[in-house]
FIBA-804387 format. One line per field, with one value per residue (C-alpha): residue in one letter; x, y, z. Coordinates in Angstrom, 2 decimals, padded with zeros to 5 digits. Layout:
BEGIN
resn A,...
px X,...
py Y,...
pz Z,...
END
This chain:
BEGIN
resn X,X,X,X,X,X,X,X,X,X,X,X,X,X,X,X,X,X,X,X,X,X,X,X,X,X,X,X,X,X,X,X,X,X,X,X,X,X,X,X,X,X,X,X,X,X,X,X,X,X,X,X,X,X,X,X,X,X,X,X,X,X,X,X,X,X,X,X,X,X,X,X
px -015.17,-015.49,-012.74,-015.36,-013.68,-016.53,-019.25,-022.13,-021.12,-020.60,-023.80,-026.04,-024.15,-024.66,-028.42,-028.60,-026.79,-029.30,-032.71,-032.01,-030.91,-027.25,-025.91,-022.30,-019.38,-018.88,-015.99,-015.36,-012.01,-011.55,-009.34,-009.10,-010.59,-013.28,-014.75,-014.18,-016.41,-019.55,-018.88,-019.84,-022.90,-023.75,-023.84,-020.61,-019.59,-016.03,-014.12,-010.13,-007.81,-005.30,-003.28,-002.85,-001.96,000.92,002.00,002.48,004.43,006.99,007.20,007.54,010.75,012.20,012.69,013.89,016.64,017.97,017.85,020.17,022.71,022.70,023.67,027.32
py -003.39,-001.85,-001.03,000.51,000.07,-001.29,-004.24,-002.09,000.54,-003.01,-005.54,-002.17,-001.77,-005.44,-005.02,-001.85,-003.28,-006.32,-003.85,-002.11,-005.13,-005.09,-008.18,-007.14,-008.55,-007.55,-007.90,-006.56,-006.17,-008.05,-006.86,-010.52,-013.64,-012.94,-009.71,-011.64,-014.82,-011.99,-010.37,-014.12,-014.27,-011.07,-012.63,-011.19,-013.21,-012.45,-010.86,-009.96,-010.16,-007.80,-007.48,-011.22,-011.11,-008.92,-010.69,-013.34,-011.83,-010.48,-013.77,-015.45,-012.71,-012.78,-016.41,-016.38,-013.58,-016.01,-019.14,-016.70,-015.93,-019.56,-020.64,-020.72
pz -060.18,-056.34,-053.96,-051.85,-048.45,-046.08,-046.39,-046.18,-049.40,-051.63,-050.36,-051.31,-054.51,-055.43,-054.32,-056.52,-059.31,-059.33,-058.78,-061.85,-063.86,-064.51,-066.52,-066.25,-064.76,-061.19,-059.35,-055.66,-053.78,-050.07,-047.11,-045.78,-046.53,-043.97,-046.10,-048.93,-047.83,-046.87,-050.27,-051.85,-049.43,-050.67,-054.14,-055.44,-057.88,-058.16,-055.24,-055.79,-052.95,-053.68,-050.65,-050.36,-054.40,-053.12,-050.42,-052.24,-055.14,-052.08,-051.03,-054.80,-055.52,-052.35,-052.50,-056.24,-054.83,-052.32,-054.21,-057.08,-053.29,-053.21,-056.21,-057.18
END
């Protein structure tokens, strides 16, 4: 897994991880769906999206905590 922060540092890991014949899982963290599309042209074959993952669990409890106001 990389959390390497720019596109550069993770396309020459996935071409160094492919010159020397890794067979491993590989998984790369995005900053936005925009790194995270070049990261799959790159050839990453998994790429994590943490940030939105968090967002979205903010969201998900938030809205449990009103619905639980709401309710009488």
């Amino acid at each position: 897994m990389s959390s390497l922060p720019d596109l550069d540092s993770n396309r020459n890991l996935l071409r160094a991880l492919r010159e020397h014949g890794f067979a491993g899982e590989i998984a790369i963290v995005a900053r936005d769906e925009a790194q995270g599309m070049a990261l799959k042209q790159y050839g990453a074959p998994t790429v994590l999206y943490p940030l939105r993952n968090a967002v979205d669990y903010v969201v998900e409890s938030l809205t449990a905590i009103i619905r639980q106001e709401k309710t009488p």
